[in-house]
N, C-alpha and C positions, 0 to 999 in steps of 0.2 A: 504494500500500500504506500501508497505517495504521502509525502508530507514530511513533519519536522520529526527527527529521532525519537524515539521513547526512551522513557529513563535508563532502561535496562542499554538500550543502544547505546545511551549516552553515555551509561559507566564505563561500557566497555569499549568503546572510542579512545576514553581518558585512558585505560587501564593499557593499552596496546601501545599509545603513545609512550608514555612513560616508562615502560616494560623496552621499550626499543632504545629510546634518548638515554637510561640511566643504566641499562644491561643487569634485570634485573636476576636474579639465582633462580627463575620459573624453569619449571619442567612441561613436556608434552609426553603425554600420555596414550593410549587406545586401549578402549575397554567393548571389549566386545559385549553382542544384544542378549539382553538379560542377564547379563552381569553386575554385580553391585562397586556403584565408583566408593559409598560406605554406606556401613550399617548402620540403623539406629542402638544408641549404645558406644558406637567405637568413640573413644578419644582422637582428636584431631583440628589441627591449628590450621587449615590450608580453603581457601576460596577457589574455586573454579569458574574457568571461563568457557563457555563451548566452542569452539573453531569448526568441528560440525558435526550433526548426527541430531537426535534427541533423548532427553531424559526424563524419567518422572522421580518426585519423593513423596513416599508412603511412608502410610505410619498405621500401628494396629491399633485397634479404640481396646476396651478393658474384656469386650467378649474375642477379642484374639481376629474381629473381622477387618481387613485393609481398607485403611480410605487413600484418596488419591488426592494426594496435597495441590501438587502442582504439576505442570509439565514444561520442558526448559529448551531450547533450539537454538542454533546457529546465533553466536551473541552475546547470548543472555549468559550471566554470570549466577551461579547458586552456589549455597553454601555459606552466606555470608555471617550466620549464626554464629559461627564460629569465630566472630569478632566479641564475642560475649560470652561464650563458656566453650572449654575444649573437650565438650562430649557435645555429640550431634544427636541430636530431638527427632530425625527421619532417614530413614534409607532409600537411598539414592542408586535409581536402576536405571540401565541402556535400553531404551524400548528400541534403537537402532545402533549397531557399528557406532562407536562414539569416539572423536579427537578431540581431549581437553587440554588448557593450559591450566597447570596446578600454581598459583599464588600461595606464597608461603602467609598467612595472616599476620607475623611477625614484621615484615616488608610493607606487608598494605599498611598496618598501625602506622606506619613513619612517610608512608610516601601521605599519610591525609594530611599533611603540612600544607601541600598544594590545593588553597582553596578550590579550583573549580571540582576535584576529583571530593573534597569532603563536601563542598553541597548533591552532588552528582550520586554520589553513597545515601545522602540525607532523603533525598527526593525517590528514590529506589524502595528505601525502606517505608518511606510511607505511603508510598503506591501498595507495597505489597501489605502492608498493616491491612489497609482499607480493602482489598480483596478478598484477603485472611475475615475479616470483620464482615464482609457483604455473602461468602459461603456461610458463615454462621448463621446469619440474616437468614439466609433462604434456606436452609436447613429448621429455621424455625416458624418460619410465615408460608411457605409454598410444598404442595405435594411434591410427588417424585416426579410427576411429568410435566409441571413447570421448571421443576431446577433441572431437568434434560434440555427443555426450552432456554434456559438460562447460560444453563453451561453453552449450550451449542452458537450463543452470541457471544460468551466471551473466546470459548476458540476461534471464530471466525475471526473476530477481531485482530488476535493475539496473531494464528497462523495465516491467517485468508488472503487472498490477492483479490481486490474491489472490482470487478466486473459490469459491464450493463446488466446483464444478465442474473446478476447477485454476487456474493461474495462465494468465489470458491475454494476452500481446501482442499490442499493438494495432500495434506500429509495425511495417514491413516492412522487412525484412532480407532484402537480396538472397541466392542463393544462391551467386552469385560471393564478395560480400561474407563470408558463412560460410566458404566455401573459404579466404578470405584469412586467417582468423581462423584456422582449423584446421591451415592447412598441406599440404591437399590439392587435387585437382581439383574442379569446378563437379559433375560427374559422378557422381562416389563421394560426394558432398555429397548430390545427388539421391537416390542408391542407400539412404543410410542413413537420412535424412529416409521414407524409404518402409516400411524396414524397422521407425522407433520405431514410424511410424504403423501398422503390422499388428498390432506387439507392445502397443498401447494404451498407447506413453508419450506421446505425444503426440496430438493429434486437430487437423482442421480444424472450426473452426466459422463460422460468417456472421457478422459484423461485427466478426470479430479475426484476425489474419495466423496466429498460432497457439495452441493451449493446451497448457499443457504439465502432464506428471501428477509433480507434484516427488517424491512419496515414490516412483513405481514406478521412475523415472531415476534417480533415485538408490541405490535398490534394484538396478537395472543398471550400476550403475559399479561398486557396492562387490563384488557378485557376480563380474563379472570382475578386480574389481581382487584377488581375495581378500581382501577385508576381513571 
């Protein structure tokens, strides 16, 4: 999508610059799909940056079932927790072939001298607050098949290329994967995935996993949500 960087773009704009002009001790990594880059539990000081592939981080709730925190692509920087305690709160899987660059946390603490990289971190972390914050939200106001509806606008947004046509995603997103995200079964995931597509919020087309129609989805959320 066209337009001005997102924060996540923009950390890592700063992080590659810097990483380059100061020759920083960063490592590159490859971690093959469905491998874990770490667990929840490990001990560890190091921020990652994606160079390519994608990742998710999960975490188990108290009955041992996964949910699905986030999901991280070409760019995006994860891990940054680990600016704040050196055990990690989720584990961190390859849903693809992954190329990272490992950031020592030690390094980044010194290189936030550089204002623009410390408001750049600032602005990152409250984007994702307010995400973190708006999944709870709709874990708590919306059934399962509006927060499919939901999710399926912020992936668009996050992964989509804007089209006349609607916004289409290229990447593939399991349906288990979706379940994880939403909170429900693979099944009820399938059911409602069928239903956007009768009602024309969504369509399949040839050479993208899906396209999504942002104003009628959304026109579907606000409807039932009474808005």
């Amino acid at each position: 999508m066209e337009g001005s960087p997102s924060n996540s773009d923009r950390l890592s704009q700063i992080l590659q610059r810097i990483v380059k002009e100061e020759a920083w001790p960063t490592s590159q990594c490859t971690v093959r799909r469905n491998a874990h880059v770490y667990n929840c539990g490990d001990t560890g000081a190091d921020l990652y940056l994606v160079e390519s592939g994608r990742v998710k981080t999960v975490t188990n709730s108290l009955g041992g079932k996964k949910c699905l925190l986030s999901i991280y692509s070409t760019g995006d920087v994860f891990g940054e927790l680990a600016l704040l305690t050196n055990t990690r709160e989720e584990t961190a899987a390859a849903m693809t072939p992954l190329v990272l660059r490992r950031i020592p946390v030690a390094r980044f603490r010194a290189a936030l001298a550089h204002d623009d990289l410390l408001e750049a971190l600032l602005k990152l972390l409250t984007v994702r607050l307010a995400e973190q914050q708006q999944v709870i939200t709709n874990l708590v106001t919306m059934d399962s098949e509006r927060r499919l509806a939901a999710t399926l606008l912020t992936l668009a947004n996050k992964f989509g290329t804007r089209q006349p046509r609607g916004i289409c995603i290229e990447e593939r997103i399991t349906q288990e994967e979706l379940s994880g995200m939403v909170g429900t079964t693979r099944s009820r995931v399938g059911l409602f995935l069928k239903r956007f597509s009768e009602a024309g919020l969504i369509r399949r087309e040839s050479g993208a996993y899906l396209v999504v129609d942002e104003s009628n989805l959304m026109q579907y959320l606000s409807v039932d949500l009474g808005v």
